[in-house]
Every structure is written in structure tokens, then in C-alpha cells.
N, C-alpha and C positions, 0 to 999 in steps of 0.2 A: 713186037716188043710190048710187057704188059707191064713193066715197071722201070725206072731208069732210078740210077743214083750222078747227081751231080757234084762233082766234091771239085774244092777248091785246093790245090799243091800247095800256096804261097800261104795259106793257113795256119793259125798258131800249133795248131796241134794235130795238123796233117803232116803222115810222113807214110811211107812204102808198109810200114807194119802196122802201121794202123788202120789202115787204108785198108788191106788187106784182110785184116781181124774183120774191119766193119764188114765189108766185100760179105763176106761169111755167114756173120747175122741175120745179114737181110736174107728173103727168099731166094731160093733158083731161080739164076735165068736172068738175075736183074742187070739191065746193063750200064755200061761206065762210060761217063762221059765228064772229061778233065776241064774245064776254063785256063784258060792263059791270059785272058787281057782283062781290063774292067770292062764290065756291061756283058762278057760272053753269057753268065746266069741269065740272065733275064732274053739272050734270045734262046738258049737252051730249054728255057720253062716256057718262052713261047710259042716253040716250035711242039713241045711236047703234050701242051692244055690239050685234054681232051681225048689225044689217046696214047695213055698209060691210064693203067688201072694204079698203078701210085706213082709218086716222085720224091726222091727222096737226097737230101740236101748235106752235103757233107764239109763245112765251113765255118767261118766265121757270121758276125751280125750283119756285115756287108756282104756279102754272099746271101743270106738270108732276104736281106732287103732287096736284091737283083729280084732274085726268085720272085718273090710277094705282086713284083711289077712289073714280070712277063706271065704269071701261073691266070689260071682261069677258076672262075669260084667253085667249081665241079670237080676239078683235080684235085686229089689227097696229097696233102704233102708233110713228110718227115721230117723234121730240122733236127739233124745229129751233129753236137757242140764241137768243133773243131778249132775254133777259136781262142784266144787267150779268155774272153769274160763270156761271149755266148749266151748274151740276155736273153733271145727271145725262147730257146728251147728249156731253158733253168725257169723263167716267168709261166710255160706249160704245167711243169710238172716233171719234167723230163731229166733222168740221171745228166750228167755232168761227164760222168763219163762217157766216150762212145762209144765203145761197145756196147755198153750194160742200157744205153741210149738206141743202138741204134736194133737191139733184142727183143725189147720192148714196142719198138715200132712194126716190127716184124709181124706182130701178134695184136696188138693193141687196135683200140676202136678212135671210133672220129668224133670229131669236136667242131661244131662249127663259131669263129670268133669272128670279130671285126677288126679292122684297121685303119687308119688313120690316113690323112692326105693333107701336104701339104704346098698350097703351089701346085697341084697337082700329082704330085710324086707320093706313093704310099710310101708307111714306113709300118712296122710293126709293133714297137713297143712303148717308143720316144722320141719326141725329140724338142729343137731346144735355141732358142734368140738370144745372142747375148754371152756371158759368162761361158755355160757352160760348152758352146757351139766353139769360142775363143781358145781354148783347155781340147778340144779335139783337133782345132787346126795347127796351136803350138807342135803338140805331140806330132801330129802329121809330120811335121815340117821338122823334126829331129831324122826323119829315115827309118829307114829299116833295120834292122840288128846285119848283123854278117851272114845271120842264116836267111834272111828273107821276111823273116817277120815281125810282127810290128811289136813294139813295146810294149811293156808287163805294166799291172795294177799301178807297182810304186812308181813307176815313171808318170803316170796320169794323175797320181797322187801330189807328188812333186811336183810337176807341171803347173797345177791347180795352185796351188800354193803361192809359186813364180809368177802367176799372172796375177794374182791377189795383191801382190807383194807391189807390182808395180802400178797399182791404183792408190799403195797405201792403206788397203784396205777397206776401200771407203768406196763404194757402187752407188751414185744416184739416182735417180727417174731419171731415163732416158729414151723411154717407147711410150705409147697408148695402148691398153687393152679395152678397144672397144668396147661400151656398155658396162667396164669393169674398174678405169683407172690408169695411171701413172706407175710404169715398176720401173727397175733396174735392170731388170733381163726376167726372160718367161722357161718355163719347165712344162711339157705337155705330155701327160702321160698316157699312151693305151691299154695298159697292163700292169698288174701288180708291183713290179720293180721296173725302177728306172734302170738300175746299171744294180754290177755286185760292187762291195768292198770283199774280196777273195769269197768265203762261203754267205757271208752276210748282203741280203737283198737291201740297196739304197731305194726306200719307198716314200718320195716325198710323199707323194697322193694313192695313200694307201686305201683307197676305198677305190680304185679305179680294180674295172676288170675289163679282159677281152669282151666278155658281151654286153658290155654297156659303152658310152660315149665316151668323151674325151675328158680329160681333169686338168684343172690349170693351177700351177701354184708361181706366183710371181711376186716377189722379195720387189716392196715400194723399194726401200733404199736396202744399204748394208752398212755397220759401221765391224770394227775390227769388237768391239765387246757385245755385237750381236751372234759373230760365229756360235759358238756355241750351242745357243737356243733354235739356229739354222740346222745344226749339225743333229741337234734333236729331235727334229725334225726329219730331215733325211733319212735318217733311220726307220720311219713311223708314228713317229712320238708325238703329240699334242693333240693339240683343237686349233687347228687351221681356219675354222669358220671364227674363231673368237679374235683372232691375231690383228693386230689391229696394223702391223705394219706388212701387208702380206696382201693378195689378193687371192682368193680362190674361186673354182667351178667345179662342180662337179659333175659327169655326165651330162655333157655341153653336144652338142650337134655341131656347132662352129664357134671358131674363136679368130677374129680377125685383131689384127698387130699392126701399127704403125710407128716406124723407128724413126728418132729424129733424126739420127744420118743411117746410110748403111752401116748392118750389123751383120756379125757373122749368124748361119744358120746350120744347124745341123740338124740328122733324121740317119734315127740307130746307129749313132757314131760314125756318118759321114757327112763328110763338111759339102755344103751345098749351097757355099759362096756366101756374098752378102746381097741383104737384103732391105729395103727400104717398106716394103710392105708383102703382109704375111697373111693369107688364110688356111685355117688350117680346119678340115670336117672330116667329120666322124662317118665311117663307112661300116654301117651296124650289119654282120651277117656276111660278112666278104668272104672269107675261106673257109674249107676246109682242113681240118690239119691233124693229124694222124698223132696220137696219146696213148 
């Protein structure tokens, strides 16, 4: 076996034809291996580190993040978007579509980036104390649609919203950012976009890249007539060093977090409980990954 494709079924945008299309793209010969429970990725990728001449990943961000944390830094690996948002292969470079994604991999060269740890747990892109960790476990806890997958943009939209709504809109200090402050909930980014709004990349900490450290952007407080100049933010927009209600880093090595009670955590849109205290480092140079 000199290459494997890992693809996840339960997938937003995995289905028999698509699968198949992909199946195609890549080289001869490459072989198929399905997941069925959580955590199958990452014994899959680490049964595989090492020998496969590539690996190649057919899933959502949670599939992705499996991979990241059983793959070894020597194995080439694909991320072709089969997800409903599929941050980390759209924050590459990488088509959106999977075919036209997974064509490009076929043929394409390597890149080597870093990734992030938190608690010990890699994550790829993101991830996040507070707010926005709160907004992925709601969602979680609606279920799955009738076909098996998990809810679309506007439902996480909405969501967001609902859980605003019953603060009032109003977020206080309620953690430590060591050496940094008092926020309301923390954002850590390892790469260009945090998450998409549909085709548009949300970049709190738009100067963060895969080959550089870790970026912190952390809202002291929130009030409902600050949305706005947040929302401006998320998109890319301002001077975050100048904000004076905000905390920032940028290309940080470590970032340690102490919450005053637990808070929820998440890492690439998966909820990974609550937390009372958080470190989170920068793992400069971890993979390679196939563009």
C-alpha cells in the first residue's frame, strides 16, 4: 500500500458519488479505508504514519483534527473538504470543491506548517474558551439532520445569536490570559481563518499563519453596541494592537488561560468539555501537508 484515502460517510458532503468522483482523482492503487465511530481517524492515521507514501483525508474539520493526532510529521497528507465549512483545507489554499480539491492533491507539492496543542490535543486551525466553544456545543446538542449530518452555516449563525441573546448581550471578564489580562472568552488562531461565513474567511487574527506561532485575540468585555466593531473585526478589519478593549498576540509560543469557573473548550469545532485551566503551544514545523 503506497497511499491510503481516509474519508468519513457521516460527512457533510460525503455521499457514494462523491466518494467515488474523489476515488478517481487521486492516483492508482490508492486504498479506501471508511471510519464509523469517533476517534477511528486517528487510529487509521496512526496505523498508517510512516508507510504510505501519502494519506489522504476525505471529511469534515473533525476528521481532519482525528488525522492531525494520530499522522506522524513525515507523512504527506491531503485534506479534501467534505464538510459543510471545512476550514482547514479552504485556510491552505485548497478548492472547496472535492474533486477539483482532491485533482490538485494528486499532482500538487508539499508544504510543511505547524499546529497548535491544547491540553495536549492538536488542533489545526482553531480553537477557542468561552463564547465561542458555548455556540459549537449548543449546535452539537440540536443533533443531526435526518440524513446524518450536522447543521449548516445559518444554524451556527442562529445559534450564536441565541446564546448572545441570553447573556443580554453583555460578556464580562471571566478568565486570566496570563501575562496578558482579564477577557470575556479567548480566540486562538493557527491559520489564516478562523471559520468561513459561506465563501467569506472569518479572520479575527489576520496576520496569523501556518508557519508561524499562535495569535490571541480576546474581547475584555462585550456590550450589545460593541457587536459591530467586533463583527469588524472578524472579518479582518482594524488595528487590534490599538483596541483598547481587546487583548492581543501574535506569534506567541504559549498561551496559558485560567477560567474562573469551568468553561466550555473547543479545538476545530470540537467541543472538548469544560475547562478550568488551559495551555495552549505552538508546534512550529509539525506536518506535512500536501497543496
Amino acid at each position: 500500500m503506497t497511499r491510503l484515502l481516509i474519508a468519513n460517510p457521516w460527512a457533510t458532503r460525503v455521499d457514494e458519488e462523491r466518494l467515488a468522483k474523489v476515488r478517481a482523482a487521486l492516483p492508482s492503487g490508492t486504498e479506501l479505508r471508511m471510519t464509523s465511530v469517533r476517534g477511528d481517524a486517528t487510529d487509521l492515521a496512526r496505523e498508517a504514519s510512516g508507510c504510505v507514501e501519502a494519506l489522504y483525508v476525505f471529511g469534515g474539520d473533525g476528521t481532519f483534527n482525528e488525522v492531525l493526532n494520530g499522522i506522524a510529521g513525515t507523512t504527506p497528507i491531503g485534506f479534501i473538504p467534505g464538510g459543510g465549512t471545512s476550514v482547514l483545507p479552504r485556510a491552505l489554499g485548497l478548492p472547496h470543491d472535492p474533486v477539483a480539491a482532491a485533482r490538485r492533491l494528486a499532482t500538487g507539492s508539499t508544504r510543511r506548517i505547524g499546529v497548535g496543542r491544547v491540553n495536549g490535543r492538536r488542533f489545526g486551525f482553531a480553537c477557542g474558551i468561552g463564547l465561542d466553544a458555548e455556540v459549537v456545543r449548543a449546535v452539537d446538542e440540536l443533533g443531526r439532520r435526518s440524513d446524518g449530518r450536522r447543521p449548516n452555516n445559518m444554524t451556527f449563525a442562529w445559534t450564536g445569536l441565541r446564546t448572545l441573546s441570553r447573556y443580554r448581550f453583555q460578556l464580562e471578564p471571566s478568565l486570566e490570559v496570563m501575562g496578558h489580562g482579564r477577557a470575556a472568552f479567548v480566540l486562538i488562531s493557527n491559520g489564516p481563518a478562523y471559520s468561513y461565513a459561506g465563501r467569506v474567511p472569518l479572520r479575527p487574527a489576520p496576520r496569523a499563519s501556518f508557519e508561524g506561532g499562535l495569535d490571541l485575540v480576546a474581547p475584555i468585555r462585550l456590550r450589545m453596541r460593541e457587536l459591530p466593531r467586533f463583527a469588524w473585526y472578524a472579518f479582518g478589519r482594524g488595528d487590534r494592537a490599538k483596541e483598547t478593549n481587546l487583548l492581543y498576540a501574535h506569534d506567541a509560543d504559549r498561551i496559558e488561560v485560567v477560567c474562573d469557573v469551568p468553561m466550555p473548550l473547543e479545538a476545530d469545532g470540537e467541543d472538548l468539555g469544560d475547562v478550568e485551566h488551559v495551555v495552549v503551544e505552538a508546534e512550529r514545523d509539525a506536518v506535512t501537508v500536501l497543496v
